[in-house]
ROSE-304009 format. One record per atom (N, C-alpha, C): x, y, z; residue in three letters. Coordinates in steps of 0.05 Angstrom, whole numbers, padded with zeros to 5 digits, always signed. Example, Ala and Ser with C-alpha at 12.3 -4.5 7.8 and 13.67 -1.06 7.14 Angstrom:
<rs>
+00264-00114+00156ALA;+00246-00090+00156ALA;+00264-00066+00156ALA;+00257-00045+00142SER;+00273-00021+00143SER;+00258+00001+00157SER;
</rs>
This chain:
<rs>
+00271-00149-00131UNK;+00256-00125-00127UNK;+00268-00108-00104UNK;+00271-00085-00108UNK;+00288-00072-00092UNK;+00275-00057-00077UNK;+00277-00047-00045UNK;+00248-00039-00037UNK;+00218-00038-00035UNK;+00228-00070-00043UNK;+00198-00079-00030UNK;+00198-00084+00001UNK;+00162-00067+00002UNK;+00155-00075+00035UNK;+00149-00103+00037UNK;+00154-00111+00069UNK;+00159-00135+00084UNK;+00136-00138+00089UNK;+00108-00143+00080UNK;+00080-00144+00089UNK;+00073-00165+00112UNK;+00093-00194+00105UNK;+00094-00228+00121UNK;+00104-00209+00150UNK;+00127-00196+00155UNK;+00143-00191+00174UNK;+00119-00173+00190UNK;+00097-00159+00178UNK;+00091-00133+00200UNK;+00062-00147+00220UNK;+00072-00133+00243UNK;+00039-00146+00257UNK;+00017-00137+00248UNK;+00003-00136+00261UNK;-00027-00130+00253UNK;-00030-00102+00253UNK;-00021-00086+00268UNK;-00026-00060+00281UNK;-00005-00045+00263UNK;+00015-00055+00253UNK;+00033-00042+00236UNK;+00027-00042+00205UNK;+00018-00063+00197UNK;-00013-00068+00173UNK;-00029-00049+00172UNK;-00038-00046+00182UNK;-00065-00040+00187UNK;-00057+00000+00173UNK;-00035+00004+00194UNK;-00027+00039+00188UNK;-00002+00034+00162UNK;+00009+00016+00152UNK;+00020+00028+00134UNK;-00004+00025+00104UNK;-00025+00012+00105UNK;-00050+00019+00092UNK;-00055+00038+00086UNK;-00058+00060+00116UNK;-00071+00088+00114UNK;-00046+00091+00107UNK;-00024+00100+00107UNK;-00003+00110+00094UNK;-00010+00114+00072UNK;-00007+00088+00062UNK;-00006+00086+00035UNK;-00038+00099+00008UNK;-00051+00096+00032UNK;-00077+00113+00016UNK;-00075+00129+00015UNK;-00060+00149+00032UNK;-00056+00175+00033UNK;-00036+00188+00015UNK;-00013+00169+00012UNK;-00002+00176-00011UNK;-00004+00176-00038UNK;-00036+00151-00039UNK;-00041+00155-00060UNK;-00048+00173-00070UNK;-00064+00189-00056UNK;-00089+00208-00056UNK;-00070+00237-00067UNK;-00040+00240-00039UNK;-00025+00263-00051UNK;-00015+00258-00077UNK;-00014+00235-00090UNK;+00004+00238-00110UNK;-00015+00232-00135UNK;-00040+00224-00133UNK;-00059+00234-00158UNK;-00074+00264-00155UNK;-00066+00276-00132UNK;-00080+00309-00131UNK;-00050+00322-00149UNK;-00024+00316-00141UNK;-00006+00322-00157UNK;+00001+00321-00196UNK;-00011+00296-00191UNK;-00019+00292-00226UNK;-00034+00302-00230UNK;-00053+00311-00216UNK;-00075+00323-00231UNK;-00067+00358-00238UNK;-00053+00369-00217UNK;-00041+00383-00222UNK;-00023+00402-00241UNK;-00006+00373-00251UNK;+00014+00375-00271UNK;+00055+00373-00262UNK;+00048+00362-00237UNK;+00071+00363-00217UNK;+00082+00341-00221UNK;+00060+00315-00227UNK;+00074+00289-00224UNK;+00100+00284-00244UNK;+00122+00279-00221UNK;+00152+00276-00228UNK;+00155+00236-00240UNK;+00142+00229-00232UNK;+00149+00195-00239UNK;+00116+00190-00239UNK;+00107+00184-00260UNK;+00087+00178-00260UNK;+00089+00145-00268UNK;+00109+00131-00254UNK;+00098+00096-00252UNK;+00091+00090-00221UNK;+00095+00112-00201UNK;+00091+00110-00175UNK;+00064+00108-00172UNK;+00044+00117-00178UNK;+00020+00110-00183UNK;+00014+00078-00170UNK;+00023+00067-00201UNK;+00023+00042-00206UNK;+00035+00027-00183UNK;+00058+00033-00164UNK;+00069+00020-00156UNK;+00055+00026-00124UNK;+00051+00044-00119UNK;+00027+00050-00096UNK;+00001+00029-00095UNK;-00010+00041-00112UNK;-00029+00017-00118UNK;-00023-00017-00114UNK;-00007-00019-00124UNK;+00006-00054-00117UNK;+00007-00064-00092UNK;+00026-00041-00085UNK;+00029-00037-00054UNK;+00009-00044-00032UNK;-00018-00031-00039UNK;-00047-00025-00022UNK;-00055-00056-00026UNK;-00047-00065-00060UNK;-00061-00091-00057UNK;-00047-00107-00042UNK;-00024-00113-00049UNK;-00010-00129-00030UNK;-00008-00130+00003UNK;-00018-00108+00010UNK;-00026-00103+00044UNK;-00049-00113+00043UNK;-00066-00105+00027UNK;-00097-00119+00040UNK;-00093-00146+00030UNK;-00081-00154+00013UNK;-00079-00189+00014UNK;-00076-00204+00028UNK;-00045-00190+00041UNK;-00040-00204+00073UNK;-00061-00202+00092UNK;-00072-00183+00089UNK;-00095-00169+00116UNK;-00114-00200+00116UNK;-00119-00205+00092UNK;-00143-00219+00081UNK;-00128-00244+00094UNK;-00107-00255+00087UNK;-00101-00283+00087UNK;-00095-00299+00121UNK;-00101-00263+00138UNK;-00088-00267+00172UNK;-00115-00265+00171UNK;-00140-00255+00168UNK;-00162-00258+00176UNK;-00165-00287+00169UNK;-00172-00301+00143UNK;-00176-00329+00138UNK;-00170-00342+00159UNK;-00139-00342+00162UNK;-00130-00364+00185UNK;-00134-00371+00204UNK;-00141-00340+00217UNK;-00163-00335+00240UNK;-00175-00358+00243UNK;-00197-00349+00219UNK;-00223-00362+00229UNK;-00213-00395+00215UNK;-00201-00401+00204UNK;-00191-00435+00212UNK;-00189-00445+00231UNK;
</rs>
């Protein structure tokens, strides 16, 4: 997979904002589809993945936490 983000590598505080990043891009780039602008419409999809795969890690450093 070629540019995939490093989610294991980032601290907490760097988590945490590439999240909002990433919501925010979601947001620009379904106001764009909605539009009629959207140029690659599998980015969507791959945004979305993205968000999940950050809050997974989010999830799995909280768990350990509290272990």
């Amino acid at each position: 997979m070629k540019n995939q983000i490093k989610f294991k590598e980032m601290s907490d505080a760097e988590l945490e904002a590439q999240i909002e990043e990433l919501r925010k891009e979601k947001f620009n780039t379904r106001a764009q589809a909605k539009a009629g602008q959207n140029e690659n419409p599998v980015k969507m999809r791959t945004i979305r993945r993205n968000i999940a795969r950050a809050l997974t890690e989010q999830t799995i450093r909280a768990n350990a936490k509290k272990a």
